[in-house]
N, C-alpha and C positions, 0 to 999 in steps of 0.2 A: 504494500500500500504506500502510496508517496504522500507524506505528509505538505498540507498545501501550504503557499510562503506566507510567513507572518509580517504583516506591515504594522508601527508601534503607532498609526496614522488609524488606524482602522481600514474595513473593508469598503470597497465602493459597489453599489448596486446597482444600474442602469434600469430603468423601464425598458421593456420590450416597444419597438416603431416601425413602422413603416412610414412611407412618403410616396405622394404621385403627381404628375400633372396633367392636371383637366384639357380639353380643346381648348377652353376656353384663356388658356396659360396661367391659369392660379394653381401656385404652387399650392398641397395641400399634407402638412404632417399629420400622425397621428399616431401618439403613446397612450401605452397603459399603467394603469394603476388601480389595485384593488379596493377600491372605493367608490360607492354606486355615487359617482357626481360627473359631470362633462364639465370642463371649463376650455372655453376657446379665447385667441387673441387671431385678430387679421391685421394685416397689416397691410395697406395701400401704399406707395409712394407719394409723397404731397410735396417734395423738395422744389423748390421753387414755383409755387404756386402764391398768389396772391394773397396777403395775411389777411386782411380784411375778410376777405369772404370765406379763406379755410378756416377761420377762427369760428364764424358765424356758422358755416358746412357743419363743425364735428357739434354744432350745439343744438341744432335743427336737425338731421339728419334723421331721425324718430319721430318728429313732428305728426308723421301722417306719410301714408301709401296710397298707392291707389286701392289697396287690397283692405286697408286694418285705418281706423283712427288712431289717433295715439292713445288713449282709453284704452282700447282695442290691445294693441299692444301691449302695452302695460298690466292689462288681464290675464293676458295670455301668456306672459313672460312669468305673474306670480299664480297661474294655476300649474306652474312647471316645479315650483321652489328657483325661479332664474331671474335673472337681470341683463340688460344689454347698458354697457358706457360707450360711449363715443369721447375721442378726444383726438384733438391736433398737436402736432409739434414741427417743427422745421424740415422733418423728416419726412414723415407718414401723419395720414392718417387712422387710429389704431382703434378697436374696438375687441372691448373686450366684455367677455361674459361667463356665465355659468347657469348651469340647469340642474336637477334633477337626472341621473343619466336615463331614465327614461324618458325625459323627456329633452332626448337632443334632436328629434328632429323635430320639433315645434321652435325648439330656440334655435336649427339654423334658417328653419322655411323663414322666421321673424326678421332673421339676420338678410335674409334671402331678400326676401322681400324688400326692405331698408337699400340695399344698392342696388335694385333692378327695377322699383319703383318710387323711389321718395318723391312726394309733394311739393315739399317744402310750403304747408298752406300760410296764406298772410297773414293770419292771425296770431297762430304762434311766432311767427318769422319776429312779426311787429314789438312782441310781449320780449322773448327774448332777446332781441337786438338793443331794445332797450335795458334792459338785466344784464347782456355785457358790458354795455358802453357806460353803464355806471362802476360798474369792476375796474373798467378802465381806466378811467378816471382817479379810481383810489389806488390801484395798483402805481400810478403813472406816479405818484407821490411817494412811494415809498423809496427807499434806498438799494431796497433788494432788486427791484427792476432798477431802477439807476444805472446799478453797478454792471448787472448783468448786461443790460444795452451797452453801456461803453466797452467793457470788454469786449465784447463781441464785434462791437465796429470796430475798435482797432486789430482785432484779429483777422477779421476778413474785410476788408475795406473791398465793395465792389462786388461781392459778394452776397448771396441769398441770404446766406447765415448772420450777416451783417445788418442788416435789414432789423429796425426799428419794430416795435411791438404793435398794431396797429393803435392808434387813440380814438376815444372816442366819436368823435367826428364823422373819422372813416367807418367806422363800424354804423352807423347811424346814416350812412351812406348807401347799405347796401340793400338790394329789395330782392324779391322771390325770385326775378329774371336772371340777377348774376350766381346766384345759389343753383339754381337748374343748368344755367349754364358750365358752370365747375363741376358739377358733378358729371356732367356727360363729358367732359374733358380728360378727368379727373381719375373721378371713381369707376376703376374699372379693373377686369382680375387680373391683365397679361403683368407680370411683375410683382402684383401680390402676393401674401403668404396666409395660410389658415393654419393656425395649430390646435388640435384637439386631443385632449388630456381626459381620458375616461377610462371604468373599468371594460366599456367594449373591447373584442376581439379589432387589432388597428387595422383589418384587413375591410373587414365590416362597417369597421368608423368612415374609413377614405369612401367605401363604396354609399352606403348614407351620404356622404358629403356632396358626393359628383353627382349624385341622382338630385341631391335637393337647391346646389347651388348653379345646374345647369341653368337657368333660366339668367343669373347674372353672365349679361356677354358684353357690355360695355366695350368701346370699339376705338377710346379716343386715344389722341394720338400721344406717344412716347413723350416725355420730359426729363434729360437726360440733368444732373447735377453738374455744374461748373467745376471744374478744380479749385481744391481750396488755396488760398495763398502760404507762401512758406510763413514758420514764426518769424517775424522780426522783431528781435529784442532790442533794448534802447534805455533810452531814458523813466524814471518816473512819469508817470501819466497824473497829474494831481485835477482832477475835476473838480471845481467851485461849487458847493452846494452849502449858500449860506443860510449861518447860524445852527450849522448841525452840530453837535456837541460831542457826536461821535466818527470814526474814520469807519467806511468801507474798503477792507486792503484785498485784492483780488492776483494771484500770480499766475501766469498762463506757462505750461512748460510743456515740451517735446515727447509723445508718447507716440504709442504703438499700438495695431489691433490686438486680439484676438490671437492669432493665427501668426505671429509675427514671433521670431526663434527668440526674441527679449523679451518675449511679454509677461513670463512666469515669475522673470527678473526681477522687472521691474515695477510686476504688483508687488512683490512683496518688500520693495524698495517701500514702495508709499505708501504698504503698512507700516513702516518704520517707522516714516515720516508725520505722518500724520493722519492714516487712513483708521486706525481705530484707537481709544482709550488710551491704552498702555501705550500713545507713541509719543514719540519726544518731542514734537509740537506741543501736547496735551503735556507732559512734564514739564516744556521748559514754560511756555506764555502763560498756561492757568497753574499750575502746580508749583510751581517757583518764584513767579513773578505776579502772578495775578493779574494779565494784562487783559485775559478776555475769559470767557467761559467755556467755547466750543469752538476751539479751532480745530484745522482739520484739511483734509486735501484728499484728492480722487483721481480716478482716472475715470475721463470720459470719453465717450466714443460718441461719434455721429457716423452715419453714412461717409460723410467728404474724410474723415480722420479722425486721428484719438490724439487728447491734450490731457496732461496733467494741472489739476486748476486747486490752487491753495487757496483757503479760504477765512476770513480772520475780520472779527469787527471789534475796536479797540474805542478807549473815552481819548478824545483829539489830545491831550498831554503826552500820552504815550507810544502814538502813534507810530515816531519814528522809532524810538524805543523795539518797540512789537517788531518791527519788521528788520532793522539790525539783526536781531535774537533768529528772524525766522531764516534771514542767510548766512547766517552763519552757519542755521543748522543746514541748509542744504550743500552748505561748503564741504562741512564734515559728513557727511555719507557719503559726500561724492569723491573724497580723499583722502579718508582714516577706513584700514579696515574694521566690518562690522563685528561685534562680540558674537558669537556661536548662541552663546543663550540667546540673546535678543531675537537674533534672525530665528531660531525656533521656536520662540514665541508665537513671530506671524507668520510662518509656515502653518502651524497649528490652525492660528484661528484663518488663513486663509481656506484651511482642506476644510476646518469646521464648517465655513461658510460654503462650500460648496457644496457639500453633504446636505445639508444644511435647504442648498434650493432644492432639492429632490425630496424632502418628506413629505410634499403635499401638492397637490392637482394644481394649483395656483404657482405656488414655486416652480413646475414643470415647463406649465406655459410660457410665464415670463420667461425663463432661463429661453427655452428653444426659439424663441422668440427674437431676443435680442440676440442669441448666437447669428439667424438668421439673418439680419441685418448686417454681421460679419462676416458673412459666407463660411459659416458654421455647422456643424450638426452636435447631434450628442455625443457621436462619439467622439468628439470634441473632447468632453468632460474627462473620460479615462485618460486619453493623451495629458492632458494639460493636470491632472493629479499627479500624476507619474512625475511629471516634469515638477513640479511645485515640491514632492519629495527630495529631489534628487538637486536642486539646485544652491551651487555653494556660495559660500560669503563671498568669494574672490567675483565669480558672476554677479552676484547683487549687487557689487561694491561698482563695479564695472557698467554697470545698466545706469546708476547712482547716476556715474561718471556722466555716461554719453548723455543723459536725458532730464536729471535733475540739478547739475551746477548751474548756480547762481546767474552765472553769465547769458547765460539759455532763456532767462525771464522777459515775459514781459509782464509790466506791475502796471498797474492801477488803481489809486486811491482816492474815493471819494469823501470830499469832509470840507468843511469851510479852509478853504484856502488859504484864508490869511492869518489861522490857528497854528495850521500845521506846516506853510511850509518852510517854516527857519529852518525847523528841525531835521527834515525830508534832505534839506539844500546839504546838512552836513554829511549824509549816506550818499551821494553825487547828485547827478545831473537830475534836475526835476524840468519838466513841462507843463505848465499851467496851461488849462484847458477851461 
């Protein structure tokens, strides 16, 4: 008998899947898992689509069919135990749900229905356009859209991604004809993705899916995404927002998908860094210093590319303070090597975290989902555990290097400008914005 390898990580268990594509080019996944529940996520393309009306699109897209009221709908969704969301982002547009697993084909004929006939009737249209454009309005004041908009323009100057949140105005702008019109542009399957998460057989799930989602054939034409611009790093970005009392500091850094030989790397670089609790962001700025409560940094991914984005809200005294402390720390990961404990620290909670998306129908979805978007699959997961085992401090230190020194940033700090920036002027070159 051959006794099987012991990993001190634990075992990884995959869902059983299959995958197909429809005529109609919607890609469609489907796993299992022994839990009578279905949860699905679709995923549209929406990249460079007009923000105004896809904002308003994923809000109305439910409104009404030609088949179902939205009453109707919403009936029908809770005699299943299900729900359908709609939401936009730069990306796609994504829709996500869950049923009863007997009742999935009611929740996707509902789903069905929604992108092979939406309304968009003017009543609702009128109620929620109004119900955004007030969101907008208060969102447009806050510092967390602030920061997020400037960042992003200077990241992509010229660019979709770049592109301004829409304001009120525009959203109040838009009536039932532009909404029908994006959607038959828009929403349609050729490039889409459906993942479905149930205890069906995924042979049966896909065959359910193509029989019920045949009727969506949406025909409009391709919208390819721009190339993103390279980072250009530089100067402080100091943005004027007077009378704020506290700094927005945002650091934009050089990353990698998915699927990219560094990326095991250099996740678990920016758990070090600042991606959970125990990291030495969280020790040195709240733990030591006391400069903020939650700081913290990511990897992010879009469709155009992945950045690393540091993230940190300081009281204006400290400001420059806070951000010395935070380059220094990326000086030293990216040129002392890392202690053995530490990095097995967030090894750990990285493999935790990914075990971790597989314990439940939901966890699955998202997971396969956003693989998806990285020209990913699940078996993704096993490659990429193995590698998160196996990857040494000398690598980390090395990912550190190429993607998180200091020099690699680009920064932008929002805060009344004339608090903060003696103190900004003495860490170098600032630009008032």
């Amino acid at each position: 008998m051959t006794v099987p390898e012991f990993s001190p990580y634990g075992s990884l268990v995959l869902p059983e899947w299959r995958e197909t594509t429809l005529p109609t080019g919607l890609r469609v996944v489907a796993a299992r898992r022994p839990v009578p529940l279905t949860d699905i996520r679709l995923s549209v393309p929406m990249a460079a689509a007009p923000a105004a009306p896809a904002v308003l699109l994923g809000e109305t897209l439910l409104a009404g069919t030609r088949r179902r009221t939205a009453d109707e709908i919403r009936a029908e969704l809770r005699g299943v135990g299900g729900q359908l969301v709609p939401s936009v982002n730069a990306d796609s547009l994504m829709l996500s749900g869950m049923a009863l697993s007997s009742g999935t084909e009611t929740l996707l004929d509902v789903l069905a229905d929604a992108l092979s006939g939406a309304t968009y009737p003017d009543a609702p249209v009128h109620a929620t356009r109004a119900r955004v454009a007030q969101t907008m309005r208060v969102s447009k004041s806050q510092p967390a859209l602030a920061i997020h908009e400037q960042l992003n323009g200077l990241l992509y100057p010229g660019h979709p991604y770049g592109e301004a949140t829409p304001d009120a105005e525009q959203v109040l702008a838009i009536g039932r004809n532009d909404l029908t019109e994006l959607h038959a542009q828009r929403v349609r399957p050729a490039g889409s993705t459906l993942v479905l998460v149930s205890d069906l057989d995924p042979v049966v799930t896909l065959g359910l899916a193509g029989r019920v989602l045949a009727r969506w054939d949406g025909t409009g034409a391709t919208v390819g995404l721009p190339p993103t611009p390279p980072l250009a790093p530089g100067p402080v970005q100091l943005v004027h927002r007077p009378g704020s009392v506290q700094s927005s500091v945002r650091i934009a850094l050089p990353g990698v998908g998915v699927r990219h030989p560094d990326f095991a790397a250099l996740q678990l670089a920016n758990i070090v860094l600042g991606g959970y609790f125990s990291s030495r962001l969280v020790e040195n700025l709240r733990e030591r210093n006391g400069y903020t409560y939650t700081p913290g940094s990511m990897v992010l991914h879009t469709r155009g590319g992945s950045k690393v984005i540091v993230a940190l809200d300081v009281a204006n005294e400290v400001t420059a303070a806070a951000l010395r402390e935070t380059r220094e720390e990326l000086e030293t990961l990216s040129t002392r090597p890392i202690d053995p404990v530490e990095l097995d620290r967030a090894r750990r909670y990285a493999l935790g975290g990914q075990r971790l998306s597989l314990t439940s129908h939901a966890g699955v979805a998202d997971l396969m989902i956003e693989l998806d978007a990285q020209g990913a699959g699940l078996d993704w997961v096993g490659e990429h555990v193995a590698r998160l085992e196996t990857v040494t401090e000398d690598e980390v230190t090395r990912a550190a290097k190429r993607y998180l020194a200091p020099e690699n940033a680009v920064t932008v700090v929002l805060s009344d400008a004339d608090a903060v920036h003696s103190g900004l002027s003495e860490l170098g070159p600032v630009v008032r914005r």
